[in-house]
MARZAFI-396032 format. One record per residue (C-alpha): residue in one letter; x, y, z. Coordinates in steps of 0.5 Angstrom, whole numbers, plus 500, padded with zeros to 3 digits. Layout:
# residues N
AXYZ...
//
This chain:
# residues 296
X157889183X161885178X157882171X153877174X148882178X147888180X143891186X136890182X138883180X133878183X134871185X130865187X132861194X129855197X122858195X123865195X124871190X130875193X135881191X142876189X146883194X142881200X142874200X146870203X149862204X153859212X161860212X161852213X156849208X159842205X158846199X164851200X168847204X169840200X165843193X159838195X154841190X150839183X148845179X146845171X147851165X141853161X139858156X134861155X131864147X126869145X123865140X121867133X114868136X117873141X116869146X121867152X123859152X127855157X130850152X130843154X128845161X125839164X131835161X136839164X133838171X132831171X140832170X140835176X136831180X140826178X147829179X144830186X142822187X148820184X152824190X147823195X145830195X137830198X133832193X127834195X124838190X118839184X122840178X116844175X116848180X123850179X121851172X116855173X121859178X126860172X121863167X119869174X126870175X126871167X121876167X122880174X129881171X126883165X130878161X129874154X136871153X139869158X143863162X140860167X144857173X140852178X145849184X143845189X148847196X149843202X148846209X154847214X157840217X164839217X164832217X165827210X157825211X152825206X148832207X140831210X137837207X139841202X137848199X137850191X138858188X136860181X141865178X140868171X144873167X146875160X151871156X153870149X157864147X161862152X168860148X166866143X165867135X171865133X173858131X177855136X185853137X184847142X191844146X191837148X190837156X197835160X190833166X185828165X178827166X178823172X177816174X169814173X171809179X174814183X168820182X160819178X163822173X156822170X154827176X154835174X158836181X161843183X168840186X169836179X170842175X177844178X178839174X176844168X179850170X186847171X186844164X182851162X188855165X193850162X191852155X190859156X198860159X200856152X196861148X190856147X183858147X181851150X183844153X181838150X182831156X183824155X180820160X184815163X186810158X188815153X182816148X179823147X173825152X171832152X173839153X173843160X165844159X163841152X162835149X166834143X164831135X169830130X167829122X171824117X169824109X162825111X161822118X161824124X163821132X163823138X166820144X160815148X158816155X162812161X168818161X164825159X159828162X152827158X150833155X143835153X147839147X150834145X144829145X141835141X146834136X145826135X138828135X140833129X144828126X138823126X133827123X139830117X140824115X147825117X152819119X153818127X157813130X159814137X165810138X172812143X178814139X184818140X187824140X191821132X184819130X183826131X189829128X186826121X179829121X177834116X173838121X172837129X168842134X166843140X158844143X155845150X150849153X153855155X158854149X153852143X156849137X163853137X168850130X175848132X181851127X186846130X189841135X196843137X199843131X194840127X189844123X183841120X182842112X176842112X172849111X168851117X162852113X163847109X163842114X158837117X159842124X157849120X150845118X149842125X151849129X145852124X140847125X141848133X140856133X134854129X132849134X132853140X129860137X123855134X125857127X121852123X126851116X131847122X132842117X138846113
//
């Protein structure tokens, strides 16, 4: 098996509950062939109560559908009922902390048409933090965010992340830990996974949507940053605007909130736990977790 899954590991695939090692996709899907899939990363927490929670779940899947209507992908289901599917694939696999991986897959058709139905796999599996602990060194991408007029750039979609691992293999063949791309005009846009926020002499900027992905964890900082009181503005700025930061950081759902140590040559002055970012990384592991004292 591999770190995924195992011969236990249970799976929820258009309705039914199943091992992840006998189930099993068509060799001529869409999906495999052209990448013409939606999917969305989500956490799941074991609350200060002890509880399990699936943060922001209702958000991530109206995502989801509207990834999939954004690629005119059929999307047919209740997105309760996938809620309630995430926590039973939770509790059959004995899992409090997890990453949960929903994906929406097209059925065989060889053709470059809009598929007419659809089927939909719940995964989970254990994950800490995606780009890791440490503060990050960070490599301005040679690739570029695509083109929102060639591609729903807005949309989660499958094909669209070769996209992130050429620009993640770029960065690490150069000793990077992560990329950071431009969109097409030149203005900083987002990371190969993760939305981007910069702090200058107090304030804090993060790229608007047009050219990003519009993250959930991102609009959980802004949402942060509302509720401390912390200046937000979000505004297109470049990659020079960025090399006069005091401290920058990275956030998704996958990655959380992970600091940058450096842009290229550059590294930001500021302490990481001194920094606007620190209090925000420690906000959010509060908001997920339902600690009350979240307002740090």
């Amino acid at each position: 098996m591999n770190s995924y899954y195992n011969h236990q590991t249970i799976i929820y695939l258009d309705g039914e509950f199943t091992k992840a090692s006998s189930a099993s996709t068509d060799l001529y899907g869409q999906s495999l062939h052209y990448g013409y899939a939606a999917f969305e990363g989500i956490r799941a927490y074991k609350t200060v109560s002890g509880d399990v929670r699936i943060f922001k779940a209702h958000e991530h899947f109206e995502r989801l559908k509207r990834s999939c209507e954004l690629i005119h992908i059929p999307y047919k289901f209740d997105n309760k009922e996938l809620i309630d599917a995430c926590y039973k694939v939770l509790e059959m696999n004995g899992m409090d902390e997890a990453y949960i991986r929903p994906l929406v897959f097209c059925p065989p058709l060889m053709t470059l048409k809009p598929a007419e139905t659809s089927s939909i796999l719940i995964a989970a599996w254990g994950w800490g933090a995606y780009l890791g602990e440490d503060l990050l060194r960070v490599m301005t991408s040679s690739f570029e965010r695509p083109n929102p007029k060639a591609f729903m750039i807005e949309s989660k979609s499958s094909g669209l992340y070769i996209n992130s691992i050429l620009a993640t293999q770029e960065a690490k063949e150069k000793g990077f830990d992560e990329a950071l791309l431009l969109d097409i005009n030149g203005f900083v846009a987002e990371a190969s996974g993760a939305n981007i926020f910069y702090e200058k002499d107090g304030k804090v900027y993060t790229p608007p949507l047009g050219h990003i992905l519009p993250g959930i964890t991102r609009a959980t900082l802004i949402e942060l940053c509302n509720e401390l009181n912390i200046p937000l503005e979000e505004k297109k700025f470049t990659i020079n605007d960025l090399k006069s930061a005091d401290a920058a950081f990275l956030c998704g759902t996958a990655a959380e909130v992970a600091g940058m140590k450096s842009l290229d040559e550059y590294e930001f002055p500021k302490t990481w736990e001194r920094s606007v970012g620190y209090r925000l990384q420690q906000a959010y592991k509060n908001r997920v977790v339902e600690r009350s004292s979240e307002l740090v």
